[in-house]
TORDRENPA-923111 format. One record per residue (C-alpha): residue in three letters; x, y, z. Coordinates in steps of 0.5 Angstrom, whole numbers, plus 500, padded with zeros to 3 digits. Layout:
REM TORDRENPA-923111
ala / X / Y / Z
...
REM end
This chain:
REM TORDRENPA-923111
unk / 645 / 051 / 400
unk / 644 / 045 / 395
unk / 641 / 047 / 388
unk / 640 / 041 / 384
unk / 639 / 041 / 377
unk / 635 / 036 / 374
unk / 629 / 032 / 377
unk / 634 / 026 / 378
unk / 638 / 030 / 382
unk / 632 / 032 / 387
unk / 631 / 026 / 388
unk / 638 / 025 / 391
unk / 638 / 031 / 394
unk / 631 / 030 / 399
unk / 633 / 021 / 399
unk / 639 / 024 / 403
unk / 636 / 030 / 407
unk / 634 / 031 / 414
unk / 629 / 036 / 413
unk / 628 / 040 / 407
unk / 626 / 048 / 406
unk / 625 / 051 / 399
unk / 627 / 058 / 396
unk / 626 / 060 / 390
unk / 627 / 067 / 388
unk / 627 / 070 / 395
unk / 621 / 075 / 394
unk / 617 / 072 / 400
unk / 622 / 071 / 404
unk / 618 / 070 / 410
unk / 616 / 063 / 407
unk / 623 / 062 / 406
unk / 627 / 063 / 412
unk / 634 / 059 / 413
unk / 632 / 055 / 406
unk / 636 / 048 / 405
unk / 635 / 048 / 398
unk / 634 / 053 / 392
unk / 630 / 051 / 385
unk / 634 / 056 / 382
unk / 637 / 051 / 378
unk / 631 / 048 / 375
unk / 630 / 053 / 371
unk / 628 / 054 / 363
unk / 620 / 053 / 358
unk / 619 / 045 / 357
unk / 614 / 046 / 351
unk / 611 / 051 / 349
unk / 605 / 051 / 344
unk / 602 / 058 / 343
unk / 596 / 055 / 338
unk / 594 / 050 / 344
unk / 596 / 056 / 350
unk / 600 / 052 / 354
unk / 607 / 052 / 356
unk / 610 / 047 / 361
unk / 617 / 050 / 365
unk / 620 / 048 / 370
unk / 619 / 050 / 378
unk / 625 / 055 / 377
unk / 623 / 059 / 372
unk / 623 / 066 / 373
unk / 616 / 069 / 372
unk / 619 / 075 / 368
unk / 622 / 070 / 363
unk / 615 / 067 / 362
unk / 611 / 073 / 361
unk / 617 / 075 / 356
unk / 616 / 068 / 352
unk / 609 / 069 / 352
unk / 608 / 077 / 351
unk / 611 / 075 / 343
unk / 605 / 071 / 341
unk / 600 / 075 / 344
unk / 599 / 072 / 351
unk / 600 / 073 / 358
unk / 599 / 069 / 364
unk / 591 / 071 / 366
unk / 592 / 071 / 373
unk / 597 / 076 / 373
unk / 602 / 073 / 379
unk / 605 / 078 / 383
unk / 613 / 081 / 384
unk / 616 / 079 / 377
unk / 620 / 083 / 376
unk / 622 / 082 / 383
unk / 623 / 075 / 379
unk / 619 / 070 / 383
unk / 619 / 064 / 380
unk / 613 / 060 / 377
unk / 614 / 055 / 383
unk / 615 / 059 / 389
unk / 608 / 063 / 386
unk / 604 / 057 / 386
unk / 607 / 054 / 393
unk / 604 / 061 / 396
unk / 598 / 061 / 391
unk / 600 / 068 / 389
unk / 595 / 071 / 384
unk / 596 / 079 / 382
unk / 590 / 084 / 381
unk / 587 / 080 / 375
unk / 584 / 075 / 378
unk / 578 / 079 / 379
unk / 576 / 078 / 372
unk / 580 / 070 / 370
unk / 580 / 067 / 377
unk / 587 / 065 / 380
unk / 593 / 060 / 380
unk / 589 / 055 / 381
unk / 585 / 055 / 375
unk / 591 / 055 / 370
unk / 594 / 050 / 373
unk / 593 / 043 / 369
unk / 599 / 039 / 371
unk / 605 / 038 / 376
unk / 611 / 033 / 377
unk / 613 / 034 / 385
unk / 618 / 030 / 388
unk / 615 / 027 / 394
unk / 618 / 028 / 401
unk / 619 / 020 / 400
unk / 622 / 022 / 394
unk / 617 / 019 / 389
unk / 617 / 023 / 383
unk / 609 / 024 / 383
unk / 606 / 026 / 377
unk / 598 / 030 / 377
unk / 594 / 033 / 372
unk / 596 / 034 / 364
unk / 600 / 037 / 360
unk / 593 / 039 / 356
unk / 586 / 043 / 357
unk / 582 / 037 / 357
unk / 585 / 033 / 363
unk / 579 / 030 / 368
unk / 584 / 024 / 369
unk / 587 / 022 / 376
unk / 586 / 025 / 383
unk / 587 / 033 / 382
unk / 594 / 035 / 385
unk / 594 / 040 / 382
unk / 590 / 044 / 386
unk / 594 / 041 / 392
unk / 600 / 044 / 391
unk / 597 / 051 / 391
unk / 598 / 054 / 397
unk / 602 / 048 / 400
unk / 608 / 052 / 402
unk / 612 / 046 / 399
unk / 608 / 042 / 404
unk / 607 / 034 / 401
unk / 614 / 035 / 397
unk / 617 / 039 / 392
unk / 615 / 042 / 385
unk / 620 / 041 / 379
unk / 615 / 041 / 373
unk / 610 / 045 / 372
unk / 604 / 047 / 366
unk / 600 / 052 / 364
unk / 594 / 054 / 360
unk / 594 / 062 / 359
unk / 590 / 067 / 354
unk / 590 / 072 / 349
unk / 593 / 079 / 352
unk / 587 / 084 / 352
unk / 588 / 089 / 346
unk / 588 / 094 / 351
unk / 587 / 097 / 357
unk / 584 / 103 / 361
unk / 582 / 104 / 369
unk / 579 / 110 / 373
unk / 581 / 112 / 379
unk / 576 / 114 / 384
unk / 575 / 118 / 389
unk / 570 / 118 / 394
unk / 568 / 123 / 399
unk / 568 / 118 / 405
unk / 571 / 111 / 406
unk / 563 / 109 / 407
unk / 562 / 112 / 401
unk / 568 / 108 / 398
unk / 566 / 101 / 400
unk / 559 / 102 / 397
unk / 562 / 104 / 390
unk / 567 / 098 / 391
unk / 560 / 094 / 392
unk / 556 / 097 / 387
unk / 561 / 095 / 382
unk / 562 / 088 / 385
unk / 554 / 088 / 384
unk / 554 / 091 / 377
unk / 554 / 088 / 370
unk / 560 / 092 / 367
unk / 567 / 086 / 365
unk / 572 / 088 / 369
unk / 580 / 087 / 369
unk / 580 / 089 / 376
unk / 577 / 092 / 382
unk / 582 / 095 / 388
unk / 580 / 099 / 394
unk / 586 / 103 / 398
unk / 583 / 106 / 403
unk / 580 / 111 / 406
unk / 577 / 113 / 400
unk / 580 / 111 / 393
unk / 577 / 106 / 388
unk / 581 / 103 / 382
unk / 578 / 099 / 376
unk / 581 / 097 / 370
unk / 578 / 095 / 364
unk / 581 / 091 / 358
unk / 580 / 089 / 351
unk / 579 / 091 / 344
unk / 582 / 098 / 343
unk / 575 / 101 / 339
unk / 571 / 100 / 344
unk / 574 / 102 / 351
unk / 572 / 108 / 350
unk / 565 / 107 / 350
unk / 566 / 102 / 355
unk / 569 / 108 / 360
unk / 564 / 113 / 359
unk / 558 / 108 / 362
unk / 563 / 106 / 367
unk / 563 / 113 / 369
unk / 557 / 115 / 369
unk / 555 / 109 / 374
unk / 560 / 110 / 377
unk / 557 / 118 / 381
unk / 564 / 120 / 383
unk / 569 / 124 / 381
unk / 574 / 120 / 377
unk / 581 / 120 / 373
unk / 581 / 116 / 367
unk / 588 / 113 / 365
unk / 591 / 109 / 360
unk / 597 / 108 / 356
unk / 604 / 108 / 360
unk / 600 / 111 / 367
unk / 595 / 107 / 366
unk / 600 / 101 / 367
unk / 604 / 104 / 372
unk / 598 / 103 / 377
unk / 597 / 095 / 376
unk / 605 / 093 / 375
unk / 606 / 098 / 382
unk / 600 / 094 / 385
unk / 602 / 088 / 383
unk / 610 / 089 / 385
unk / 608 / 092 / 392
unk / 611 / 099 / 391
unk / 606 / 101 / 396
unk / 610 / 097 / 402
unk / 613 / 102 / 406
unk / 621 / 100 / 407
unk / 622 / 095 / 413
unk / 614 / 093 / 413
unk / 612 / 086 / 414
unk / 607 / 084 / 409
unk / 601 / 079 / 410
unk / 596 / 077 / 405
unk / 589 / 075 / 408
unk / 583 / 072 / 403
unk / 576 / 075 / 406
unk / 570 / 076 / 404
unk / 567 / 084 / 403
unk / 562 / 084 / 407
unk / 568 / 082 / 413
unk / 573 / 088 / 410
unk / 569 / 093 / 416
unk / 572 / 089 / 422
unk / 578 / 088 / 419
unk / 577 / 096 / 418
unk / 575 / 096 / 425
unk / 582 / 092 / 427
unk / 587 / 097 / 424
unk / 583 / 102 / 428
unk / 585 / 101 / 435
unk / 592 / 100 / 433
unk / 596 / 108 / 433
unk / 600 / 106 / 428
unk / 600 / 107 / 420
unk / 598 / 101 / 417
unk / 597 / 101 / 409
unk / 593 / 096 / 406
unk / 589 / 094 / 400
unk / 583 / 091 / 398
unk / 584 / 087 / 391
unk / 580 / 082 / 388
unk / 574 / 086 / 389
unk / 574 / 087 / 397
unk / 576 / 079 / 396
unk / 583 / 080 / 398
unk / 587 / 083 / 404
unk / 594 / 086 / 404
unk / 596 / 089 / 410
unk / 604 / 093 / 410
unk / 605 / 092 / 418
unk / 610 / 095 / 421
unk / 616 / 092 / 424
unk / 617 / 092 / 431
unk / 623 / 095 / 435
unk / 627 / 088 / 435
unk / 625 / 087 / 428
unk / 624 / 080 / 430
unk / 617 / 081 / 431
unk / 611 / 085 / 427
unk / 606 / 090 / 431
unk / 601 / 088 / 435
unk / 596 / 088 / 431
unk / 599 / 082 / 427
unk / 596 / 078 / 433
unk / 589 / 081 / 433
unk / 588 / 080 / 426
unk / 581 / 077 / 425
unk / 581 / 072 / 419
unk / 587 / 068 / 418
unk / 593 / 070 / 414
unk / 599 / 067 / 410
unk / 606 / 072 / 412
unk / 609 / 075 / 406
unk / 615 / 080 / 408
unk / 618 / 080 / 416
unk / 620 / 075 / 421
unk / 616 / 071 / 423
unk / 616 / 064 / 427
unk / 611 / 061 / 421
unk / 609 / 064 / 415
unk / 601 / 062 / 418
unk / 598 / 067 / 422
unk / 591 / 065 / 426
unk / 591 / 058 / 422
unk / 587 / 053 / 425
unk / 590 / 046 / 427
unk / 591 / 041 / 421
unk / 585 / 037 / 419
unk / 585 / 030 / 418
unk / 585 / 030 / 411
unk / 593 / 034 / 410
unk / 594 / 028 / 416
unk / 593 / 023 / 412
unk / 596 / 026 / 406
unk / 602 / 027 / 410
unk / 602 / 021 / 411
unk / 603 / 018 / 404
unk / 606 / 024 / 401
unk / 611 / 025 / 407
unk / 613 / 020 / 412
unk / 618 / 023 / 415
unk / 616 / 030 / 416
unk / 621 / 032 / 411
unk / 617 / 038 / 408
unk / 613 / 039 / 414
unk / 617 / 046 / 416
unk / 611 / 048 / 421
unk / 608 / 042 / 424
unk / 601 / 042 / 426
unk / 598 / 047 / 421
unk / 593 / 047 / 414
unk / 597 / 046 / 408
unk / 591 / 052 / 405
unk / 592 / 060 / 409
REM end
């Protein structure tokens, strides 16, 4: 596998290739099969300005590292990416356009990223955004290269705005008496004025809500949403309260050997999601975070282990494929518009990067 270690040597690398499949830090592995070339050395902070909230790295870095870095000045990465510890990269998480629990309260990857440098399947060293909050200059690439599975090239340099950590945080933990009790406590929430950090529904019946910000108010903010809430309720904090979303965001929950797909919804779509799984005998854990805006769905592994249950075919919505063995990471996706045609065309002519010909660079 080549692992090249400056952008000069990406370049060499992808003009000498046939094809080009990229892995980062291995945490997704249905994204990566049989990869051809690894990020791994491309590796390290650039810049980092903590009084103008932003840092630059390259593609490579661990996420873990950055939180680090970030955590001694008092901020984080307002998205809150998934699977750090399982040391995804900064790379791999915007090529998949992963974002954690948080995203309910700040918004996704795609609203802190400010710039890229790419190498082209052409081998260009491509340039979009900047390395400043106000940038509003050029064709938004930025945005592109969410979610594009390393479709128009290859990330090698990336930059970030990021925000002060809250002070603290709080969550209640919910349980309703039914799942139909359940979604309408999600929906009242959804509905309702009270800032939230996050909002997750694990069926049948449990709610998760996280609150942050200054510790002397927390307090007062709790017992309101308590008193909204009309349900019995835990309220956790400290070490516990943290334990909940970093298990969330590292997928504990997965059983063993499940696949694993992520499925962007809407609420109001949750009940014929439900009603899928229903018709399936097996057990299918799930979750629905972002406030019902986010399904993600632990299938169980066929007997082969090279196929998932039936129900990966009978899923409603499109879905990208995390965990599992899968022919594309791409589940139910539509044919390619002809918008991603044409920039194939100028970012990737020969079809390099192109691992899944005939699908949407966006799940």
């Amino acid at each position: 596998m080549l692992v090249p270690r400056s952008i000069e040597e990406l370049q060499t690398a992808i003009q000498a290739a046939s094809s080009v499949k990229v892995v980062g830090g291995g945490t997704k592995p249905a994204m990566s099969e049989s990869a051809t070339m690894s990020t791994r050395g491309l590796n390290g902070v650039l810049e980092y300005e903590p009084s103008e909230y932003t840092f630059t790295a390259l593609a490579g870095t661990p996420l873990r590292d950055i939180a680090a870095l970030l955590g001694e000045n008092g901020q984080f990465l307002p998205f809150d990416p998934p699977l750090i510890d399982a040391g995804a990269t900064v790379g791999g998480t915007v090529a998949a356009g992963l974002s954690g629990p948080g995203r309910y309260r700040y918004g996704g990857v795609r609203d802190f990223l400010l710039g890229v440098r790419m190498v082209s399947g052409a081998a260009r060293v491509v340039f979009g955004g900047g390395k400043v909050v106000k940038n509003a200059a050029g064709f938004d690439l930025p945005k592109l290269m969410v979610g594009g599975l390393g479709r128009w090239g290859v990330l090698a340099e990336l930059t970030f705005k990021v925000f002060p950590a809250p002070e603290a945080f709080r969550s209640l933990k919910i349980e309703a008496a039914s799942s139909q009790q359940a979604m309408q406590i999600l929906s009242r929430l959804a509905k309702s004025q009270f800032e939230l950090s996050c909002l997750d529904w694990e069926p049948p019946q449990r709610i998760w809500v996280r609150l942050g910000g200054l510790a002397e108010s927390l307090q007062k903010r709790m017992s309101r949403l308590q008193e909204f809430v009309k349900a019995d309720v835990d309220m956790l904090d400290g070490a516990d309260e943290a334990g909940i979303w970093h298990a969330a965001r590292e997928f504990a929950w997965v059983p063993h050997g499940h696949a694993l797909v992520k499925m962007p919804l809407v609420p109001q779509q949750i009940e014929e999601v439900e009603d899928c799984i229903r018709r399936v005998p097996e057990n299918v854990p799930r979750r629905y975070s972002v406030g019902g805006n986010v399904a993600w769905i632990a299938l169980p592994v066929g007997d082969d282990g090279d196929s998932t249950s039936p129900l990966a075919h009978e899923l409603p919505f499109p879905a990208l494929a995390l965990r599992g063995k899968w022919k594309r990471p791409w589940i139910g996706a539509p044919a390619t518009t002809p918008f991603a045609r044409r920039l194939l065309s100028v970012f990737d002519p020969e079809a390099k990067c192109t691992p899944d010909e005939g699908h949407p660079s966006r799940p």
